[in-house]
C-alpha positions in Angstrom: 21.7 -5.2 12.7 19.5 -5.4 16.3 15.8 -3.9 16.5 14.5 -3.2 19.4 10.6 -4.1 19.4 8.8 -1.4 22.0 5.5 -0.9 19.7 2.0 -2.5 20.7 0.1 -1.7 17.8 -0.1 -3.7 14.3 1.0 -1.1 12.1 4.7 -1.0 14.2 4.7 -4.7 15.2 4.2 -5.6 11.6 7.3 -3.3 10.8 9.2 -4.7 12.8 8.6 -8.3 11.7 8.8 -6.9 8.4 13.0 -6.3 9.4 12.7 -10.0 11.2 12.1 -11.2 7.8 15.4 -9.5 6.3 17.3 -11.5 9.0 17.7 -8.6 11.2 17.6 -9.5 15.2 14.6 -8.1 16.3 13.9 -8.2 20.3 10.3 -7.6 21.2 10.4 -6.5 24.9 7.0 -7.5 26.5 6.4 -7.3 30.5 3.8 -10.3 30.1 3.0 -13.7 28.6 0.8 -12.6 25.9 -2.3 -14.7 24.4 -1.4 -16.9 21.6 -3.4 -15.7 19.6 -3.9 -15.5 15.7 -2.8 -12.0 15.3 0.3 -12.3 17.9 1.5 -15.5 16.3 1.7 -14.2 12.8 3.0 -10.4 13.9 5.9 -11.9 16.4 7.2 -14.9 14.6 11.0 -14.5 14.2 11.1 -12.3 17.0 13.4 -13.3 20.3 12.0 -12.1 23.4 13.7 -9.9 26.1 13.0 -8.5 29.3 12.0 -4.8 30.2 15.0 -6.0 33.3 17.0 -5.5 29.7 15.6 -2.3 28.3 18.8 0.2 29.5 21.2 -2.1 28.1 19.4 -3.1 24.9 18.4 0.8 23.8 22.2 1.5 23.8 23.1 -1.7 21.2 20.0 -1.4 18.8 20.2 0.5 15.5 16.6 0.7 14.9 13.3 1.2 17.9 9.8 0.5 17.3 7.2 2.7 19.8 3.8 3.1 19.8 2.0 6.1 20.6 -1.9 6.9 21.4 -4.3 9.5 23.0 -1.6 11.6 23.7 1.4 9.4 25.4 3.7 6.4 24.0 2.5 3.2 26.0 4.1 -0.5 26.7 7.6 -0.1 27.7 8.0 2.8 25.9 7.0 4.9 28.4 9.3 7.5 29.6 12.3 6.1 27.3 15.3 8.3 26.4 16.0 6.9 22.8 19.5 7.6 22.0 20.0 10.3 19.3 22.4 7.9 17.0 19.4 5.2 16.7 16.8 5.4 14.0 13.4 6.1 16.1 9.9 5.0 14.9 6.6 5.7 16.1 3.4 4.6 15.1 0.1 5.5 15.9 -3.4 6.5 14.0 -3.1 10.1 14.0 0.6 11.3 14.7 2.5 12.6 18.1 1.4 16.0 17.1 -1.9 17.5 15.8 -5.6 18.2 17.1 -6.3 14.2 17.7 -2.7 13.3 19.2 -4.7 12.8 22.3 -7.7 11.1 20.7 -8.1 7.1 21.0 -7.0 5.6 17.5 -7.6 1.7 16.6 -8.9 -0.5 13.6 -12.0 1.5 12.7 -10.9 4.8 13.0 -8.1 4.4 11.0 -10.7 3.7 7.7 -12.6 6.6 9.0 -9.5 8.6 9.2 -7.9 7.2 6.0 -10.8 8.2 3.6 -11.6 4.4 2.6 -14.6 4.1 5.0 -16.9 6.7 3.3 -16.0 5.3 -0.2 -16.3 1.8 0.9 -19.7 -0.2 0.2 -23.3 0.1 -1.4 -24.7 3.7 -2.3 -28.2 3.3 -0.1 -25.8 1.7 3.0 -24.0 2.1 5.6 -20.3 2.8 4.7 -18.3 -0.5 5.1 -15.3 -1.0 6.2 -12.3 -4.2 5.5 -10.5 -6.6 7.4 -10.0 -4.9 10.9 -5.9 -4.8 10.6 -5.2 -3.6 6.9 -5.1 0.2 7.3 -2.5 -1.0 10.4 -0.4 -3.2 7.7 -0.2 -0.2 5.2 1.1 1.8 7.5 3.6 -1.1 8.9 5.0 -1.1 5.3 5.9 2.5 5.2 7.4 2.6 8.9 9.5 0.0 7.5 10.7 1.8 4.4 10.9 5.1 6.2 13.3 2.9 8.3 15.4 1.8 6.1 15.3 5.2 4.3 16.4 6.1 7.7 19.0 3.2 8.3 21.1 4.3 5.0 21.3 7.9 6.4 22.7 6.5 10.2 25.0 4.5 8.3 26.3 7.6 6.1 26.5 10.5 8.9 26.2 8.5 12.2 23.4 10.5 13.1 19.8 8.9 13.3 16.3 10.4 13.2 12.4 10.3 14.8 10.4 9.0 12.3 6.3 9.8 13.1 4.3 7.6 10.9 0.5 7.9 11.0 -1.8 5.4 9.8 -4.2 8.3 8.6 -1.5 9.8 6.7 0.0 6.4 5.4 -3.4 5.5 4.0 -4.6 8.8 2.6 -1.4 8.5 -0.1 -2.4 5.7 -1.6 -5.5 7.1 -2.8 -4.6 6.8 -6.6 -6.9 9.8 -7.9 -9.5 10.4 -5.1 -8.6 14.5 -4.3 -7.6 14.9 -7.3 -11.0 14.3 -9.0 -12.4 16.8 -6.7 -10.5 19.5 -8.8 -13.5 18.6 -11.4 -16.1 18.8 -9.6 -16.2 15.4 -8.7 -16.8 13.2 -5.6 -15.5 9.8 -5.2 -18.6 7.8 -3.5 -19.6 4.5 -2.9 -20.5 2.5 -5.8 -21.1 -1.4 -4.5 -19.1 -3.8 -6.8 -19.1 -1.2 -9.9 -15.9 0.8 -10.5 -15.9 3.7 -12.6 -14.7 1.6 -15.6 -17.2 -1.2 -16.6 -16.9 -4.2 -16.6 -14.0 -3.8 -14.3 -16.4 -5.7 -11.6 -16.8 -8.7 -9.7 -19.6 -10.9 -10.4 -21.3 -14.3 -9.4 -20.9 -17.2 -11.1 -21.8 -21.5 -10.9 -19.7 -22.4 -7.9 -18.6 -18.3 -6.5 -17.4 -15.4 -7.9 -15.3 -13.8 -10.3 -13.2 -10.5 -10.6 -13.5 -9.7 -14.2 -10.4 -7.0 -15.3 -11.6 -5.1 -18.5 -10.9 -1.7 -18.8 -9.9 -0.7 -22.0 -11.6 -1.5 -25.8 -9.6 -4.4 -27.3 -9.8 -6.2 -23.4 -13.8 -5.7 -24.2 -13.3 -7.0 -27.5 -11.2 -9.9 -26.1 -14.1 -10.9 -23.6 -17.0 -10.3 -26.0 -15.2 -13.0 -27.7 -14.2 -15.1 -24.8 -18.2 -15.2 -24.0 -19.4 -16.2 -27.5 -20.5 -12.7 -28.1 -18.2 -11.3 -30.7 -21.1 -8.7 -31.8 -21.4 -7.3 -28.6 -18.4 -3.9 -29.4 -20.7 -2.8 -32.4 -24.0 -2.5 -30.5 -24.3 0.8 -29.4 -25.0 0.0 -25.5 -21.2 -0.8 -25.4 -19.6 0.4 -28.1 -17.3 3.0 -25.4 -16.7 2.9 -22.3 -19.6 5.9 -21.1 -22.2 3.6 -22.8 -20.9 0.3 -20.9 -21.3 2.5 -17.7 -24.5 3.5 -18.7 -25.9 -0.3 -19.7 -24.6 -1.6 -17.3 -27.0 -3.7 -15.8 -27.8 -5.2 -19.6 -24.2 -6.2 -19.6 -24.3 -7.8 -16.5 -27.2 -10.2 -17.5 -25.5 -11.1 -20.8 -22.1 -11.7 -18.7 -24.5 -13.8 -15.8 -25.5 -15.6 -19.0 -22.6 -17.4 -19.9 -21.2 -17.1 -16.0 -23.5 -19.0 -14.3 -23.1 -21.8 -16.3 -19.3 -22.5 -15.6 -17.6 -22.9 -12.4 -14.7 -19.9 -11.3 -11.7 -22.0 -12.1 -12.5 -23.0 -15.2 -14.0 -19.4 -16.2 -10.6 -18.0 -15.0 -8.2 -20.0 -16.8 -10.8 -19.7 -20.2 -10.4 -15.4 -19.5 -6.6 -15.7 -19.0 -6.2 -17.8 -22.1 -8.1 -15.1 -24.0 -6.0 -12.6 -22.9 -8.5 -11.1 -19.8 -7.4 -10.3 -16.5 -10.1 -12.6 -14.4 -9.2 -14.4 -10.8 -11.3 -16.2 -8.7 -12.9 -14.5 -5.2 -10.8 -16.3 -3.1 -11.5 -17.4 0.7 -8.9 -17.6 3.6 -8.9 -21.6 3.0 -8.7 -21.2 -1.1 -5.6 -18.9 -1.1 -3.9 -21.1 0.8 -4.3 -23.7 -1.8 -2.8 -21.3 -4.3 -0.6 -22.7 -7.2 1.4 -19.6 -7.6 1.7 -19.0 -4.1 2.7 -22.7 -3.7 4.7 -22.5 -6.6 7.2 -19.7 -5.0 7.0 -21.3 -1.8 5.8 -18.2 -0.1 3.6 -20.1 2.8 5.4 -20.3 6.5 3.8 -23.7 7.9 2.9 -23.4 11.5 3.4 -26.2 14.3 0.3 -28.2 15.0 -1.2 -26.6 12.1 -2.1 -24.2 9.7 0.0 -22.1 7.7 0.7 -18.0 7.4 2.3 -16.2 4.7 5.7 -15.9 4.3 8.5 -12.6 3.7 6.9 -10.7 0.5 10.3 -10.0 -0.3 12.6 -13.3 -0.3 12.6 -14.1 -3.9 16.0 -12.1 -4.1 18.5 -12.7 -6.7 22.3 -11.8 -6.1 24.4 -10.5 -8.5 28.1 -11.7 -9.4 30.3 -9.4 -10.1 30.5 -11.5 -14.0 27.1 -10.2 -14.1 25.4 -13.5 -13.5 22.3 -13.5 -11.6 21.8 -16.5 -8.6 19.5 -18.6 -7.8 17.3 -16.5 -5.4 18.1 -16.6 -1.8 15.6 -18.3 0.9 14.8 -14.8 2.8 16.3 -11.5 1.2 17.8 -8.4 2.8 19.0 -9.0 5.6 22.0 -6.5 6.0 24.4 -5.3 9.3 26.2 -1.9 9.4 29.7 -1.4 7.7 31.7 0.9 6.0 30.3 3.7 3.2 31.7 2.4 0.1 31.7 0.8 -3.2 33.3 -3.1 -3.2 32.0 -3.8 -6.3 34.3 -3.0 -9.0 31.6 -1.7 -11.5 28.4 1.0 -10.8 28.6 4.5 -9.4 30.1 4.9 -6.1 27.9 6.0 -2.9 29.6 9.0 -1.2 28.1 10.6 1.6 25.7 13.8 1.0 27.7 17.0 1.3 25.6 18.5 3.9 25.7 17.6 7.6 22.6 16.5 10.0 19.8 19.2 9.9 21.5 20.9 7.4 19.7 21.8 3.8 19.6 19.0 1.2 20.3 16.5 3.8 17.4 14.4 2.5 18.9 10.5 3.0 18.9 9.6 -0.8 21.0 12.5 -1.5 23.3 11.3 -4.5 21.5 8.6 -5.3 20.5 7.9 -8.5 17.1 5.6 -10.3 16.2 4.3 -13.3 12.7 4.2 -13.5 11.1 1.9 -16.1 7.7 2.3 -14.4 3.9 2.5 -15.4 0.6 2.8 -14.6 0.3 2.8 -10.5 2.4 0.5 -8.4 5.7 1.7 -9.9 5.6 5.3 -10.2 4.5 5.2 -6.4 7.2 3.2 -5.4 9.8 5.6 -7.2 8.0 8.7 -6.1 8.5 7.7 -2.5 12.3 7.5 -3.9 12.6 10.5 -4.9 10.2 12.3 -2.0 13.8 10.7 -0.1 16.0 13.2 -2.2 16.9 9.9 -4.7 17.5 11.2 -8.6 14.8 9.6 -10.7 15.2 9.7 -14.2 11.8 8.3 -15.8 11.7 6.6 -19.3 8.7 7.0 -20.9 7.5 5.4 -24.3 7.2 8.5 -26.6 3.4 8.7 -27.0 2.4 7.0 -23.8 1.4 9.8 -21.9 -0.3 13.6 -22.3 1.0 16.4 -21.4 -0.4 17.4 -18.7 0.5 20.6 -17.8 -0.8 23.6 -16.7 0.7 27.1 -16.6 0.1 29.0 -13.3 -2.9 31.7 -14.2 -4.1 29.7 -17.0 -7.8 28.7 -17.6 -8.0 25.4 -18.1 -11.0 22.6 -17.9 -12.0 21.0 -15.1 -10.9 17.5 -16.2 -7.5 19.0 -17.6 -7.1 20.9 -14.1 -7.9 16.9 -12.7 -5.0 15.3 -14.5 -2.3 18.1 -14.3 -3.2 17.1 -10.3 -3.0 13.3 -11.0 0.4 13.7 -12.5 1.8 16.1 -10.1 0.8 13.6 -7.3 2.0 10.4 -8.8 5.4 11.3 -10.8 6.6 14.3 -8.2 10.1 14.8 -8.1 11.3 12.9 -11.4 13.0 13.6 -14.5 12.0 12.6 -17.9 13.3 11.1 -21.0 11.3 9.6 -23.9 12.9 6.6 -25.2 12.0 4.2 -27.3 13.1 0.6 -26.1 12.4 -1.1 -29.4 15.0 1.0 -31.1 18.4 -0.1 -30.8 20.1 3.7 -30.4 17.8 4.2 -27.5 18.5 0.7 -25.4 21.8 1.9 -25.9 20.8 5.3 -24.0 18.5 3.2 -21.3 22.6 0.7 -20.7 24.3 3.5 -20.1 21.4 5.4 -18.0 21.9 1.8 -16.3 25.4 1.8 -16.0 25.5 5.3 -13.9 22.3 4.3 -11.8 22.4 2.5 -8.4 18.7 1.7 -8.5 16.2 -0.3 -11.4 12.4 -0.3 -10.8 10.1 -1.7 -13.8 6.6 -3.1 -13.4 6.2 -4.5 -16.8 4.6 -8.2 -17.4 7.2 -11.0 -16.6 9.6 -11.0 -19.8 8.7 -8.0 -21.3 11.8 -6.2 -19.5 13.7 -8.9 -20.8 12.0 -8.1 -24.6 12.9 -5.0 -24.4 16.4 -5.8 -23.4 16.5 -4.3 -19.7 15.8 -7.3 -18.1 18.3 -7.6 -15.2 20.0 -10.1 -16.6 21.1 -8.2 -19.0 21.5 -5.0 -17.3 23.2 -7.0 -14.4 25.9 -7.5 -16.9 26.2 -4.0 -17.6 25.8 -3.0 -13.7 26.1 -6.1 -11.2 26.0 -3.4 -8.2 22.4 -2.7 -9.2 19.3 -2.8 -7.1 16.9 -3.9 -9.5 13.2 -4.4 -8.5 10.9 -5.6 -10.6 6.6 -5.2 -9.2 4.7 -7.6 -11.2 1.0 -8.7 -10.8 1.8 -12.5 -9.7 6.0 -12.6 -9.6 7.4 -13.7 -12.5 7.7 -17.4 -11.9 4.9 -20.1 -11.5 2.3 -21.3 -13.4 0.5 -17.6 -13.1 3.4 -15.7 -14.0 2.3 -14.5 -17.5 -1.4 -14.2 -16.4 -2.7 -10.6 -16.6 -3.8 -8.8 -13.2 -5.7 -5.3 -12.4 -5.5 -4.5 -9.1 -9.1 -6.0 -8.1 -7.9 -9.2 -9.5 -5.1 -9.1 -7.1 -7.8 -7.8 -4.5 -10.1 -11.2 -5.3 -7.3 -13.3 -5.1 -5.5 -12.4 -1.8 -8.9 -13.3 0.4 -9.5 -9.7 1.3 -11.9 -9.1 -1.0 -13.9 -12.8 0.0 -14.0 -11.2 4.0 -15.2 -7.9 2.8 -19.3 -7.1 2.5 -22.5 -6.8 4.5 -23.9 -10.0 6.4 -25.9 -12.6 4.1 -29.0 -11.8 7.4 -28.8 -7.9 6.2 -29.7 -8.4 2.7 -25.6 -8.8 2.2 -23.2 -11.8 1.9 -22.2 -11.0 -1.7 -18.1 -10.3 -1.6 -17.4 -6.6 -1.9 -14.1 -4.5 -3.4 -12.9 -1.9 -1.5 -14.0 1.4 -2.8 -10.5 2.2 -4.2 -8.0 -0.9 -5.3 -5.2 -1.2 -2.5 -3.2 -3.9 -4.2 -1.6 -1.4 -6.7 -0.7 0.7 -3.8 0.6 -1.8 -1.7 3.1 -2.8 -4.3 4.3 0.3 -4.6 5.2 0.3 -0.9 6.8 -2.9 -1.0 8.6 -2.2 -4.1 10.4 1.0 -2.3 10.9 -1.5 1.0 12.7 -3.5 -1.9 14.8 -1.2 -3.0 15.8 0.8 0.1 16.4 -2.6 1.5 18.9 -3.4 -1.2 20.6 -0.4 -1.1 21.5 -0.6 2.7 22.8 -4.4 1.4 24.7 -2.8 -1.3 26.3 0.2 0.7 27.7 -2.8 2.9 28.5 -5.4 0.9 28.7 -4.1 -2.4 26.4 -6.6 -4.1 23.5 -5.8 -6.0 20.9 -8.0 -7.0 17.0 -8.7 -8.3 13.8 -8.1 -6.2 11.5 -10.2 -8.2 8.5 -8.7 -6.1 4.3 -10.7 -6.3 2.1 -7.6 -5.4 -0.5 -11.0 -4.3 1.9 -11.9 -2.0 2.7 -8.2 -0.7 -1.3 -7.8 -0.4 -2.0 -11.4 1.6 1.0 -10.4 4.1 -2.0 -8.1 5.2 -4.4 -10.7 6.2 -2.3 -12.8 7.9 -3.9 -13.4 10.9 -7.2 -14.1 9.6 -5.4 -16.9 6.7 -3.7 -18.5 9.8 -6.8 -18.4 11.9 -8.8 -20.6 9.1 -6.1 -22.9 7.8 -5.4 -23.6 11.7 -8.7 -24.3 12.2 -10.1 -25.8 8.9 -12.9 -23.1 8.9 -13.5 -19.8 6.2 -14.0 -16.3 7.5 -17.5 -15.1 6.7 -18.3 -11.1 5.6 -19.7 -9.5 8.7 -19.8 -5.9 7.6 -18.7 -3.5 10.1 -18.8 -5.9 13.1 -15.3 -7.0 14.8 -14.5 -10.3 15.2 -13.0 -9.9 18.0 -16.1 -9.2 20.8 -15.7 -5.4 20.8 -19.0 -3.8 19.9 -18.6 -1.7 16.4 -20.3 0.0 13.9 -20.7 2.9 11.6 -23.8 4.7 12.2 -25.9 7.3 10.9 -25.7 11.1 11.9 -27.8 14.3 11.1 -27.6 15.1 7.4 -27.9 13.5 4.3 -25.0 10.4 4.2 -23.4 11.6 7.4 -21.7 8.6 9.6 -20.0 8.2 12.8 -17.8 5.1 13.3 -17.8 3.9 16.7 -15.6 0.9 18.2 -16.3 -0.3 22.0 -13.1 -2.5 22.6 -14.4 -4.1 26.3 -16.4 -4.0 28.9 -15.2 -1.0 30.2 -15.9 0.8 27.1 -19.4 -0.3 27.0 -20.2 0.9 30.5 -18.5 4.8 29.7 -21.0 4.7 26.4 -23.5 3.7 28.0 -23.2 6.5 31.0 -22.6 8.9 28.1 -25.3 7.9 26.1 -27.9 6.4 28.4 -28.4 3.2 26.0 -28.1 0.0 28.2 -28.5 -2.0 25.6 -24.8 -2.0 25.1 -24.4 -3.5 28.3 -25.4 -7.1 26.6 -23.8 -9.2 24.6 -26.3 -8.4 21.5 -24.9 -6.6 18.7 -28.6 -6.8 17.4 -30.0 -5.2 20.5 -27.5 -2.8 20.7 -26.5 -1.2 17.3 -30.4 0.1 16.2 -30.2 1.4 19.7 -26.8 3.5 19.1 -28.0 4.0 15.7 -31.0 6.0 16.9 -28.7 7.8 19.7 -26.3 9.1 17.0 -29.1 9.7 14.2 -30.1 13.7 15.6 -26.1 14.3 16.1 -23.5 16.4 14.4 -20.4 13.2 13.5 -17.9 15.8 13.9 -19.1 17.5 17.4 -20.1 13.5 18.4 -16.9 11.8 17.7 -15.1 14.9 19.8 -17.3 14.5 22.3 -16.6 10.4 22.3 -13.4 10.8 22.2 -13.3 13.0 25.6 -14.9 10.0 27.1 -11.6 8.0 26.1 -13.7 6.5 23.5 -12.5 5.3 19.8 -14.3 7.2 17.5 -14.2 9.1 14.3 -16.6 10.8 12.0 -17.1 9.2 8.1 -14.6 12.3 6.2 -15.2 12.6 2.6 -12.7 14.0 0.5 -13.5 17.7 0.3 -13.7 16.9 4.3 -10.3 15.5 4.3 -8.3 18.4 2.5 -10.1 21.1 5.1 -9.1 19.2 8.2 -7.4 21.0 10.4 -5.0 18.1 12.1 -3.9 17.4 8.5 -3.3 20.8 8.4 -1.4 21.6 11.7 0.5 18.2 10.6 1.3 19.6 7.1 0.2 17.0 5.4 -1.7 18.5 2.1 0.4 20.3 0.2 -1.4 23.2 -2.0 -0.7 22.5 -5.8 -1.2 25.3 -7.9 -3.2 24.0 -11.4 -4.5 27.1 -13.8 -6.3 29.8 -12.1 -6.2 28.3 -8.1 -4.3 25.6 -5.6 -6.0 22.5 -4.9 -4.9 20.3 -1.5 -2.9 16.9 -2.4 -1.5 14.1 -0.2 1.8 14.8 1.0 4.5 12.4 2.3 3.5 10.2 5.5 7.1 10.3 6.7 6.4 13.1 9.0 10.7 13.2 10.5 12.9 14.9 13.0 14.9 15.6 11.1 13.1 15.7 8.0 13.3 13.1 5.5 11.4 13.9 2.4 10.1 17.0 0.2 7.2 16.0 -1.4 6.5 19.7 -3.1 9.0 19.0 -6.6 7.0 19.4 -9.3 5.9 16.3 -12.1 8.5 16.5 -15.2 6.8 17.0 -18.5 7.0 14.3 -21.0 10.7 14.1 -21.7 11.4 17.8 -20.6 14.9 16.8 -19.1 15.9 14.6 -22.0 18.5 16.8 -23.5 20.6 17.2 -20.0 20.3 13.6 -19.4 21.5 13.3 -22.6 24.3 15.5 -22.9 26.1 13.9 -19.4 25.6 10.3 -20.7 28.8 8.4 -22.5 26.9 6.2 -24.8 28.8 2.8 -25.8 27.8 0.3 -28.3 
């Protein structure tokens, strides 16, 4: 397969490498000799070069084009293109080709800004905070590349391709796990510092660093009480339940700062783990590449003259023979050309086109295709619900017991926190059919092998060998089904010294090195590390587990093969930082936490406005820049290079102002800029709106606006508006059209 390379940003340049990786030929079509540096090293490695003298040909030959689109046109050598209609088309940019701010100026700060993070992000009494400068980009690099490959299997079904318009603002505001829908109760996710809303689910200092400490329900409590040489600590009525941990929880910290300051990270980590504790170290740029686990699965890229940058999240694939063995894995997974729509494989389902033509209802690109979803928690369900937004069949075991039923008749009164996780549900498991099995039972594994046997697609995020336990391991369901795409989405992957370790998504967070460059400068009462202000990691899995699996099902509709995506949501999460791990391991020096400042000479900030915790983010790229805010705003201070001269003095120009009338008003200047959106602020905004992009979910007595699906298409792609299955509500059809063997 040949992908053409037009986009200038990070969020389509990462997607493209992202298809590099898979072994596709990916041209990148530049007019210039670019700067070596970090951030083009890392996002253009594997790429071959070509020359715009080469465009006309090239467009005509390539099966899949990158653009990149802002304030209002596509730029780079995109300009002015014809894409051909039988190529899959992707554009990326911070707000969308269409919409209110279509014309405004997106970039690194703007998209936290615009993806809710910003405001959520950081100490209550501060300034929001943003992270690394490029993540929001990566996030929304990971779901161009799946909406591509969603994409891909379509061309390669009807011939036709389609546009895809992927916005960072969008792509980020999905993987809010529960943010709008806690606003159904009344509630307002804010910024909290370290502190999460479970306790002591936190990061905290200890000898030699710091520790992410992942303890959310009773018996983990118990488990660390223990670990800590407090065993009385669950009976005392400050944290005998999670409100009262909340509550006390500055008392808990000193008894935890008791025992953690006396012992150095590693050793407090591997003590935690032992004791059955999720716990990692705070990790900088130069410590995770030093990782065992990492090293173990050979996941670092080494650079010439130095340095190293991490490798394909995805090449620990395992082919299955058609015996039902399962190979050693492959060096780099997934890369796939074209061929013909079929089934070579003389066991599994087959894969027939969808009966509807292009444009034509039920044309969604999954269409016929059918998953077994072994999922829990977060990363998992995300990853299948992006399957099934697609038009995929997702039948959902759950453990009988496992989950509430949720919900809530249209009309009906119902309590505020009730109304909050009928919307959690709706959101996270849209689309999907349920059965209730129990695994440990031998009648219903023989349910879950012949649900297997009829299924084209296996997603499970379960602890490494617990699949395996419960006998749906793909070993043995590669037996049953060698055809299969199975994906498993574990904390660590599931080989290496850290495999059986437990992980939380801030644990991941603390180790990738993300978490060690976020926080305010040491000079401005800062310099301790700082979580985002809702866990990423999680979420990231989920979008790499459905690039897994749409990846292996474009391999499988050519070749036939199926195979095991034994997927690290670590190594998923540092592939988004991997200019700043190159830049210190080339180098030999960490990355320090500078707040909201770039590190790249641009003059940024987030700063206040009129009202009580109103912010304006502002990001002056060059020169240029600083002169137009400067002749807007009179403040020559900007003029120097002085970020301490010059952000009180913006601070006290945008103090009087209005963010949203400001940021308008910046942006007609050609200036990035973005006002701080809370969530309530979020569902009411009008660009989302004109987009499409909340849907209104009906929950008791009134509709409530929830994230949508980022892969905004012509034609469209996805339907993100099915509603959540009730605990095993489709049990008996799924059922009654299994034949059940053994």
């Amino acid at each position: 397969m040949k992908v053409l390379d037009l986009s200038c940003d990070v969020a389509g340049r990462f997607a493209a490498k992202l298809f590099a990786w898979g072994g596709a030929e990916v041209l990148h079509c530049v007019a210039d000799v670019e700067v070596a540096d970090s951030l083009s090293f890392y996002l253009d490695a594997g790429k071959q070069a070509a020359s715009p003298a080469q465009l006309s040909a090239l467009l005509n030959q390539c099966d899949l084009v990158f653009t990149s689109f802002d304030r209002g046109e596509y730029f780079g050598q995109a300009r002015g293109l014809a894409i051909p209609d039988t190529a899959v088309h992707v554009t990326t940019s911070s707000f969308g080709t269409t919409g209110p701010y279509a014309n405004w100026r997106g970039g690194s700060l703007a998209d936290w800004a615009a993806g809710g993070y910003l405001y959520i992000t950081g100490d209550p009494d501060r300034e929001p905070l943003s992270g690394p400068e490029n993540m929001c980009a990566y996030a929304a690099g990971y779901t161009a590349a799946f909406g591509a490959e969603a994409a891909l299997i379509d061309q390669m079904r009807t011939g036709w391709g389609r546009h895809l318009d992927i916005s960072t603002m969008e792509a980020m505001l999905l993987l809010h796990q529960s943010t709008f829908a806690r606003t159904a109760a009344g509630g307002l996710r804010q910024r909290t510092g370290r502190y999460t809303e479970v306790y002591p689910l936190t990061v905290l200092p200890c000898r030699d660093g710091h520790v992410s400490l992942g303890v959310v329900t009773d018996v983990e409590f118990d488990r660390l009480c223990i670990a800590i040489g407090h065993p009385e600590l669950p009976i005392d009525p400050r944290f005998a339940d999670k409100p009262a941990r909340w509550d006390n929880r500055d008392t808990l910290d000193g008894v935890l700062g008791q025992f953690l300051m006396e012992h150095d990270a590693d050793d407090i980590v591997d003590h935690m783990q032992a004791s059955g504790v999720a716990c990692s170290k705070v990790t900088s740029a130069l410590d995770i590449a030093r990782n065992p686990q990492l090293a173990h699965r050979g996941f670092w890229e080494e650079v010439a003259g130095g340095g190293v940058m991490p490798g394909y999240p995805l090449r620990c694939f395992h082919p299955f023979r058609e015996t039902g063995e399962v190979e050693s894995p492959l060096p780099h997974a997934g890369g796939v050309g074209g061929g013909p729509v079929g089934q070579s494989s003389k066991t599994g389902p087959p894969l027939a086109p969808p009966a509807g033509g292009r444009g034509t209802a039920g044309d969604l690109p999954l269409a016929g295709i059918r998953v077994l979803d072994f999922t829990i928690f977060w990363a998992g369900p995300s990853a299948t619900r992006t399957l099934a937004d697609l038009g995929a069949e997702v039948i959902w075991v759950e453990r009988p017991g496992s989950r509430l039923d949720t919900h809530i008749e249209p009309g009906t009164a119902a309590a505020p926190i009730d109304v909050m996780q009928h919307l959690y549900a709706t959101k996270m498991y849209r689309g999907k059919q349920s059965i209730m099995l129990d695994l440990e039972k031998t009648e219903d594994r023989a349910v879950a092998h012949a649900l297997a046997r009829e299924a084209h697609i296996v997603v499970e995020n379960f602890r490494p060998g617990v699949a395996d336990r419960l006998g749906i391991g793909p070993q043995e369901l590669a037996k049953i089904n060698p055809a299969l795409v199975y994906v498993s989405l574990s904390g660590w992957g599931a080989e290496g010294p850290w495999a059986d370790w437990r992980s939380y998504g801030p644990s991941i967070e603390a180790a990738s090195s993300i978490e060690g460059r976020t926080g305010y400068p040491a000079k401005d009462g800062g310099g301790e590390p700082l979580r985002l202000g809702h866990t990423l990691p999680d979420a990231t899995g989920g979008l790499a587990g459905a690039l897994a699996a749409l990846r292996g099902l474009r391999n499988r509709i050519s070749t036939g093969q199926g195979g095991w995506y034994d997927i690290s949501q670590l190594e998923a999460y540092a592939a988004m930082s991997g200019e700043g791990i190159l830049e210190a391991t080339r180098h030999g020096r960490g990355i320090g936490r500078v707040g909201n400042r770039s590190r790249f000479g641009a003059v940024q900030g987030v700063f206040p406005c009129r009202g009580e915790d109103q912010w304006i983010a502002i990001r002056l790229e060059d020169e240029a820049d600083c002169v137009r805010f400067a002749q807007f705003s009179g403040i020559a201070e900007v003029l120097l290079p002085d970020p301490d001269r010059a952000e009180p003095a913006i601070a006290a120009f945008t103090q009087p102002q209005e963010k949203a009338e400001l940021a308008a008003q910046l942006q007609a200047e050609g200036l990035q800029a973005f006002p701080v959106l809370d969530a309530h602020e979020l569902a009411a905004d009008t660009h989302l709106a004109e987009r499409g992009y909340f849907l209104q979910i009906q929950a008791g007595t009134r509709s409530y606006a929830m994230p949508g699906t980022p892969l905004a298409a012509t034609p469209r792609m996805a339907d993100a508006t099915l509603p959540a299955p009730r605990p095993g509500e489709q049990a008996g059809a799924i059922r009654s059209a299994l034949t059940v063997t053994g």
